[in-house]
C-alpha positions in Angstrom: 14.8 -1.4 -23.9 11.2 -1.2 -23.5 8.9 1.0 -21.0 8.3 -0.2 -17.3 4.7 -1.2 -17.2 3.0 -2.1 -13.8 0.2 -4.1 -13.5 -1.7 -4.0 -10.2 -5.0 -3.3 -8.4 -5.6 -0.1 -6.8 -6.5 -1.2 -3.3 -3.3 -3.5 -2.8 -0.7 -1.9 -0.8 1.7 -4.0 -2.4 1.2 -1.9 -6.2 1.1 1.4 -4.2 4.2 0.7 -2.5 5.6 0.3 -6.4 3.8 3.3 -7.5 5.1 5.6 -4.7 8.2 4.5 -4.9 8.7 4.3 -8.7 7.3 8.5 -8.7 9.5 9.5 -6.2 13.1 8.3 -7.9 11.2 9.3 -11.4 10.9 5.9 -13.0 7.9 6.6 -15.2 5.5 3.5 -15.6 2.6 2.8 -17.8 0.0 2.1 -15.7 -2.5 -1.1 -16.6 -4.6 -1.6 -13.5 -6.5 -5.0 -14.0 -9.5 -6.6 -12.6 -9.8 -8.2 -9.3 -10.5 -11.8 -10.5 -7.7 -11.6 -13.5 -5.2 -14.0 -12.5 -4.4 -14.4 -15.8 -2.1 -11.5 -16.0 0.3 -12.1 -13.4 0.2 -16.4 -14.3 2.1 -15.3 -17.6 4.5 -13.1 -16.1 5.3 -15.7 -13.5 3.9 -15.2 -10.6 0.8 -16.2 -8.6 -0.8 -13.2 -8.2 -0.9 -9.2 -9.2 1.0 -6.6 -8.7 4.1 -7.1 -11.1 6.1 -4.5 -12.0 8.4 -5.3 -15.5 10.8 -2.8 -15.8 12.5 -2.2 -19.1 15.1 -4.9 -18.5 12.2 -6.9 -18.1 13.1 -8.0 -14.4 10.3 -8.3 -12.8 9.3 -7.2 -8.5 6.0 -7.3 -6.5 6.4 -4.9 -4.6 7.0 -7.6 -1.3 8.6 -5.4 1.3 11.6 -7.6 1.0 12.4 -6.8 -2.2 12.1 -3.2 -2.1 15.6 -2.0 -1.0 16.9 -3.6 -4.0 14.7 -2.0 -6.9 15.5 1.9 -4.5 18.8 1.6 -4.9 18.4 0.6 -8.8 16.2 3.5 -8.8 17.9 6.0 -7.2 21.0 7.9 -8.0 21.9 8.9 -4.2 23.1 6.7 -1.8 20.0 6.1 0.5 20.3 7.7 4.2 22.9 6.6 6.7 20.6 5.2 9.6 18.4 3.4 6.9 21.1 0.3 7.4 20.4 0.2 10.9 16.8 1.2 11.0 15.6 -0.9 8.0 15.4 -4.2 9.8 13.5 -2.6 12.9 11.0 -1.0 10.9 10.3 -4.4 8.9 10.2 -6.6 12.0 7.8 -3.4 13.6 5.6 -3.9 10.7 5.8 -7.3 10.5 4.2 -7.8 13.9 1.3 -5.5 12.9 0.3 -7.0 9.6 -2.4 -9.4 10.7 -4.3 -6.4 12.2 -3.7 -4.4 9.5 -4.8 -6.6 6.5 -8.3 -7.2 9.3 -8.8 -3.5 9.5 -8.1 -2.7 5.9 -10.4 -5.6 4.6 -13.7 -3.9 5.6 -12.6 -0.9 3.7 -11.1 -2.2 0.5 -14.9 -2.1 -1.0 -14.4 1.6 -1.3 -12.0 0.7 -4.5 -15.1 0.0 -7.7 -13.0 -2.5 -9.1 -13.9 -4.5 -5.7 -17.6 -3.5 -5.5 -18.8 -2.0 -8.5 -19.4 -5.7 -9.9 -21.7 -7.8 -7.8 -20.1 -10.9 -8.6 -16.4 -9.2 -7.6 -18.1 -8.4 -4.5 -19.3 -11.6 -3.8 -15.7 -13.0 -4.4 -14.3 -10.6 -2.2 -16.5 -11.5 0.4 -16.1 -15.1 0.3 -11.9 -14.2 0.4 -12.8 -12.4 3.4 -14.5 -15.0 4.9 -11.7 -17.8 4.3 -8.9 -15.3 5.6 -10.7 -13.9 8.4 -13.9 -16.3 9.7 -15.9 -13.3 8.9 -17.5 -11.2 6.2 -16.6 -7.4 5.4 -19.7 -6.1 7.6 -18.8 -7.8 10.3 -15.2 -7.0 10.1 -16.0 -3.4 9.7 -18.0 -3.9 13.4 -15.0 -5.2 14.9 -13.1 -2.3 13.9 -12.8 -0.2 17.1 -12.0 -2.8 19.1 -8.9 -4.0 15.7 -7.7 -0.7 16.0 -7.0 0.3 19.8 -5.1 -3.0 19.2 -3.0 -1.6 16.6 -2.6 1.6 17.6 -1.6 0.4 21.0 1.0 -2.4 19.5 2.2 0.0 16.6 2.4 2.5 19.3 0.8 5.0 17.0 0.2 8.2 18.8 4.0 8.3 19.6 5.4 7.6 16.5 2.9 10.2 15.2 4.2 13.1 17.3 8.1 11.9 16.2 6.8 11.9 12.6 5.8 15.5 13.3 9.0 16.8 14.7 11.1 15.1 11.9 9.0 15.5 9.1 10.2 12.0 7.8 10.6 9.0 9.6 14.7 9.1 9.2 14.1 12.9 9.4 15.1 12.8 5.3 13.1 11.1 2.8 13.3 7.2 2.7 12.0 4.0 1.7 11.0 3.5 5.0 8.0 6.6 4.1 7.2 4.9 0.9 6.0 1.6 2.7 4.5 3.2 5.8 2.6 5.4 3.8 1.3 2.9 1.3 0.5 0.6 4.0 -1.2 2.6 6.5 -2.7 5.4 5.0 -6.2 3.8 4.2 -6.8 3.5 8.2 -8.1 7.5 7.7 -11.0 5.4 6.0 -12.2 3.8 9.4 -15.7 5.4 10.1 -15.9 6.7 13.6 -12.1 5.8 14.6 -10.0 9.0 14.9 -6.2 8.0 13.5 -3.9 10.8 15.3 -3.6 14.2 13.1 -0.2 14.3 12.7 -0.1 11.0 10.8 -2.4 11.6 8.6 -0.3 15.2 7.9 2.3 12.7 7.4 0.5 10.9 4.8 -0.5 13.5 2.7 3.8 14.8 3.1 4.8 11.8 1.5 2.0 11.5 -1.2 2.8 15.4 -1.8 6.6 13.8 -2.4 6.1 11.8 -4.5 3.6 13.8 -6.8 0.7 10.8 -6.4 -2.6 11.1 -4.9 -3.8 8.2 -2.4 -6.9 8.4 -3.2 -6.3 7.1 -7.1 -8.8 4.2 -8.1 -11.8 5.6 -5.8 -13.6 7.7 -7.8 -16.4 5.7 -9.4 -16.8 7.3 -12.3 -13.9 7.4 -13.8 -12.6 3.3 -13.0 -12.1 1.5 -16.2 -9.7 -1.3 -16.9 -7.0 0.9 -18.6 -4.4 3.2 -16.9 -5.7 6.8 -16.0 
């Protein structure tokens, strides 16, 4: 059998959802981050777009939240938490009704990544995306970011599921894939300049990154982005 290899972009949710998840139940994967405009890559394994994770039966998953209970329980050698059954389903219809003001909050932020904005013409691309998904460019976005984020924080009902996530530790109380995804997801909201994201979450964050033995912050340090695996 060969080695897992994930190829992804750093500021997609969707390949730190994989990367999380994959560090936590010890799957080791060689890493091959590729540039924002390769579609290449992912049109020869298949798929329309990046990430793809080929494991070493040489199945293939994109990290799409749907899919991810499947490739954990490949993954893992416990049986997951008793209340994940029930709580699963909540959590992904929760989510589910947040992502539009998510993927507008996180938009303006994603230049942090180099391999969005370190090339002028991947920056221009970017913004042009931004414009057909949103009506608006990233500056713009970025100035509608207070009023995006009250939203969310008062749909996703934030502050109280940050003081639960402080009592328990973990959302279930033990580890779970229901951590891996809200981390991966939300975690880049502590990015928002001048909007304060409760405490406790962000503890939270950094107690499920600390799990799983990965920084967040992979694939934003300028000087060391290249287009190989670091």
């Amino acid at each position: 059998m060969s080695e897992a290899v994930l190829y992804f972009r750093y500021a997609d949710s969707a390949g730190l959802r994989l990367r999380l998840l994959s560090a936590w139940r010890g799957l080791t994967l060689r890493l091959e981050p590729r540039p924002l405009r390769d579609l290449t890559t992912a049109f020869d394994l298949g798929f329309a777009d990046l990430p793809v994770l080929v494991d070493a039966n040489d199945r293939c998953w994109t990290g799409d939240v749907e899919s991810l209970p499947e490739l954990d329980a490949r993954l893992s050698t416990a049986p997951p938490p008793p209340a994940l059954g029930a709580e699963w389903p909540a959590f992904v219809a929760w989510r589910a009704e947040l992502e539009p003001l998510r993927q507008r909050l996180l938009a303006p932020i994603l230049p942090l990544y180099p391999e969005i904005s370190a090339d002028p013409e991947d920056f221009d691309w970017y913004r042009q995306e931004c414009e057909r998904r949103f009506g608006q460019g990233p500056e713009a976005l970025a100035n509608d970011r207070y009023g995006a984020y009250q939203q969310l924080e008062r749909l996703g009902r934030l502050r109280q599921l940050s003081r639960i996530l402080a009592q328990r530790k973990f959302y279930l109380g033990d580890a779970s894939l229901i951590d891996i995804v809200l981390t991966a997801d939300f975690h880049a909201l502590r990015f928002l300049d001048g909007v304060t994201v409760p405490i406790d979450l962000l503890y939270y964050f950094q107690r499920v990154a600390s799990l799983c033995g990965l920084s967040l912050d992979s694939g934003l340090e300028a000087d060391r982005y290249t287009h190989q695996a670091t």
